[in-house]
N, C-alpha and C positions, 0 to 999 in steps of 0.2 A: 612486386615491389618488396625491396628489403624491410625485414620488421625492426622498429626503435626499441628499445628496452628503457621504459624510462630507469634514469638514478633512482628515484624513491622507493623504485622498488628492490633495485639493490640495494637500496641503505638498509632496506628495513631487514632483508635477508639476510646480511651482512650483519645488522648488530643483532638479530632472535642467536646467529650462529654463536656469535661473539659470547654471548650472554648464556646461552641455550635455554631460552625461556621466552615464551611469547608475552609474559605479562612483564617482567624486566625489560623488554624490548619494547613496549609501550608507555612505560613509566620515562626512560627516557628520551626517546623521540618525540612525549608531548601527547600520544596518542593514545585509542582505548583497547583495549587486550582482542575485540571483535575484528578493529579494523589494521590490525597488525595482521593478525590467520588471514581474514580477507585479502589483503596487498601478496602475503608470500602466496597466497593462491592464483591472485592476478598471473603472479611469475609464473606460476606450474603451468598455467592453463597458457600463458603465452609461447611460453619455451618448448611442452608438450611433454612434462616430464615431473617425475616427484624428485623432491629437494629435500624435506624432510618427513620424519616419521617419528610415530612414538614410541617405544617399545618399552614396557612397563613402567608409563609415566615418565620416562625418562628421552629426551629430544636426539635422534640418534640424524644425522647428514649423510644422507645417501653419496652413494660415489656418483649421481651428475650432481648431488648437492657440491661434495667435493670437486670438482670439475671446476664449478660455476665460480667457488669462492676466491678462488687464487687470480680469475678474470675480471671477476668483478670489483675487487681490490684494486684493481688496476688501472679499471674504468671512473672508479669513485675517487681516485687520485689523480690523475686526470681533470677531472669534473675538478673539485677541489681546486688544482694548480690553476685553472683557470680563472673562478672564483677570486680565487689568492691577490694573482696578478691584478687585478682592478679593482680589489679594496683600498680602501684608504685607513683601514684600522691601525692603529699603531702597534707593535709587537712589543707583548709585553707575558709573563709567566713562568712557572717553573716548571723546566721539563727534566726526567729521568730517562735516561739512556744508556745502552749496553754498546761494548762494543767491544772484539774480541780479540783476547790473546793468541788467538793461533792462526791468524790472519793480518794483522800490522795495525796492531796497536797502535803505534807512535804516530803513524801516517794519518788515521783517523781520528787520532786526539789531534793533530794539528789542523784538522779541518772545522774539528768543532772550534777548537780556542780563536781561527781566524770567525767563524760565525758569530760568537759571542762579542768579539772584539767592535764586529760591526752594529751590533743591536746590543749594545749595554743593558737595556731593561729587563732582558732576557737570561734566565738562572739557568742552567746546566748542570746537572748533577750525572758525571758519568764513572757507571760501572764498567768495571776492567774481568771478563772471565771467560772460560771455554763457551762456544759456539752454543751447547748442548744443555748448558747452565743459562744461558741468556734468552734461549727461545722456551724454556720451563718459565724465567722470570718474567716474558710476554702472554705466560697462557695463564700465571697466577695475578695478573696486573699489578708486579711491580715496578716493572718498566712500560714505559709508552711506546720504547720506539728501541731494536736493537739489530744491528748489524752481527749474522753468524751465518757460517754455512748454512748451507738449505740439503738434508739427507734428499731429498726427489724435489720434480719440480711445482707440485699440489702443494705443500705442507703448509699446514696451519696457520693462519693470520700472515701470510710470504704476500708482501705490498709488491717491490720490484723484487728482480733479479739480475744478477749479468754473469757470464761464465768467464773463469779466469784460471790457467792451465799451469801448476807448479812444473817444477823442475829440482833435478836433482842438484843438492850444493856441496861441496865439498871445500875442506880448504885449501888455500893456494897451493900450499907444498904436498896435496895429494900423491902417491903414487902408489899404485897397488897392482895385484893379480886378478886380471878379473875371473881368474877361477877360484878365488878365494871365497869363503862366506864373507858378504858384507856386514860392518858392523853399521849398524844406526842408529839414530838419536830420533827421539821421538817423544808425541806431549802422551798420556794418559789414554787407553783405550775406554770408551769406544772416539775414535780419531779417523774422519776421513781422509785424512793427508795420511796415515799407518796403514788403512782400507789402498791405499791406493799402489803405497809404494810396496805392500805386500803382496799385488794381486799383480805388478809390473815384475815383482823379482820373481813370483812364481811363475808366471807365461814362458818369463827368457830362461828357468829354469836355474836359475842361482839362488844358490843358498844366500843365507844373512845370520846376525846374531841381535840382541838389544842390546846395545852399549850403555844407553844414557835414556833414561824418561827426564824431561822437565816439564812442567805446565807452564810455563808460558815462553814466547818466542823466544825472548832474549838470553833465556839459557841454553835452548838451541842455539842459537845462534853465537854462544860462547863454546858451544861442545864442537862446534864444528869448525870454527877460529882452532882449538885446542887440537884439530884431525883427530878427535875420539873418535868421530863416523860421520856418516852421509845425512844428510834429512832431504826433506821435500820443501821447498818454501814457493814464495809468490815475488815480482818481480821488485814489489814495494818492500818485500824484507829481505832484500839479497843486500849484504854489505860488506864494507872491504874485509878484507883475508881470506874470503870467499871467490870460487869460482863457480863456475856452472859444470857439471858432471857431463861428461860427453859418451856416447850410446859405446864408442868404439873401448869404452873402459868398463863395459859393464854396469851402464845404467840405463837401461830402456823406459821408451818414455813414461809419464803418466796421464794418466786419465785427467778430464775436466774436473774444476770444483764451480758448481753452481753458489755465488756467494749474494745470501738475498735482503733484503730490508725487509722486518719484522716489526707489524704495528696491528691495531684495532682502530677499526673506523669509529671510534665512539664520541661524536662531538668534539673534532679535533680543533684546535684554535687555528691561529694565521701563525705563529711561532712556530707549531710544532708541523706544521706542512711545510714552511720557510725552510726548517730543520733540516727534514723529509729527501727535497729537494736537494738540495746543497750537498747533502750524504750522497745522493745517489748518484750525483753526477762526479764525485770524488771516487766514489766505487766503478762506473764506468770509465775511467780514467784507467785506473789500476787493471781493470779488464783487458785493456788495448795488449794486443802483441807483443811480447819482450824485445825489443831492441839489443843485440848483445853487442 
């Protein structure tokens, strides 16, 4: 017979990791620092595997710990969403959230403003900044909840994910040698969408130049209106004067972007799963296959 894992024992795994402290992970859960070790122990001895260790005093996540917590994230929202759906609580609180420039800002703020629009009681405070800045601002808990790339598919406090495939943009009046060095426009290293489109121009063997750095979309997406250069975008920031960059011109494809939802299980409200939700199904949207 298949084995159950109960939730509790993920939760509790899930906020010692969160916290990295088994007496912090007691204080909030309600419970006592014995029977916090005791539950992550249940897990070990269930799974058949160490999760955590100490290593001079300090709470260190084994790689099945890592394993475990990007699935168990998954499961515990999940659990959650279901919870959610047949409460009767009414939604009400203030929630802080990231969501990122180098991925389609505008797209994502208009899904939160329709959220809010629906649940008035509900505050919104969102931050606008690179990927890289937003998943640092979910491991120092300034935000609750932030949409950015995901560098692998383990990575820290990573709730969902969905894979979404850029492509090359150029502007409409493009026309060049594709034995030429391409020039490009690009946000701020370190930038998976640079990671990507460096590692496609190096394979097909064309040189490039940096034309333009901006930090956030929409100055790309002015540099490349202006034919300063090429960039990499996703299909929610493709917009007019823009076309798509075709192989037989010298732009070989790109690589996948893993783009994930970024949160802590820590005694989430019915708002901020509501939230949760609604993001994520706006991000598998954006995921679907480009229609050209």
């Amino acid at each position: 017979m298949p084995k159950n894992i109960p939730t509790d024992l993920l939760r509790t795994f899930i906020t010692v990791v969160d916290l990295r402290s088994h007496t912090k992970a007691a204080r909030v859960l309600g419970r006592t620092q014995p029977a916090i070790s005791l539950q992550v122990k249940r897990l070990e001895d269930l799974l058949g595997t160490k999760l955590l260790k100490s290593d001079r005093r300090r709470l260190v996540v084994t790689d099945a710990g890592q394993a475990l917590g990007a699935r168990a994230r998954q499961m515990l929202r999940i659990n959650d969403e279901i919870v959610n759906h047949f409460s009767r609580e009414s939604m009400s609180g203030w929630l802080k959230v990231g969501l990122p420039t180098d991925f389609s800002n505008a797209f994502l703020l208009e899904a939160v403003a329709q959220f809010v629009s629906g649940n008035p009681d509900v505050r919104v405070d969102v931050e606008s900044n690179l990927s890289s800045v937003l998943r640092e601002r979910v491991y120092a808990d300034r935000l609750q909840l932030a949409v950015a790339i995901a560098p692998e598919p383990d990575a820290p406090f990573l709730i969902e994910r969905t894979s979404v495939t850029p492509f090359w943009v150029v502007a409409e009046s493009y026309s060049s040698n594709p034995g030429d060095p391409l020039p490009i426009v690009c946000h701020p290293d370190p930038c998976e969408y640079v990671e990507r489109m460096k590692l496609a121009l190096r394979t097909s063997g064309r040189s490039w130049r940096t034309a333009l750095v901006a930090t956030n979309v929409e100055g790309l997406q002015a540099a490349v209106r202006a034919d300063i250069g090429a960039t990499a975008l996703t299909p929610a920031t493709l917009s007019e004067g823009m076309r798509i960059g075709r192989e037989d011109e010298g732009f070989p494809p790109l690589a996948p972007l893993t783009i994930g939802i970024f949160g802590k299980n820590l005694q989430q409200d019915r708002a901020l799963h509501t939230l949760t939700e609604w993001i994520i199904r706006q991000i598998d949207y954006v995921g679907r296959p480009f229609q050209s």
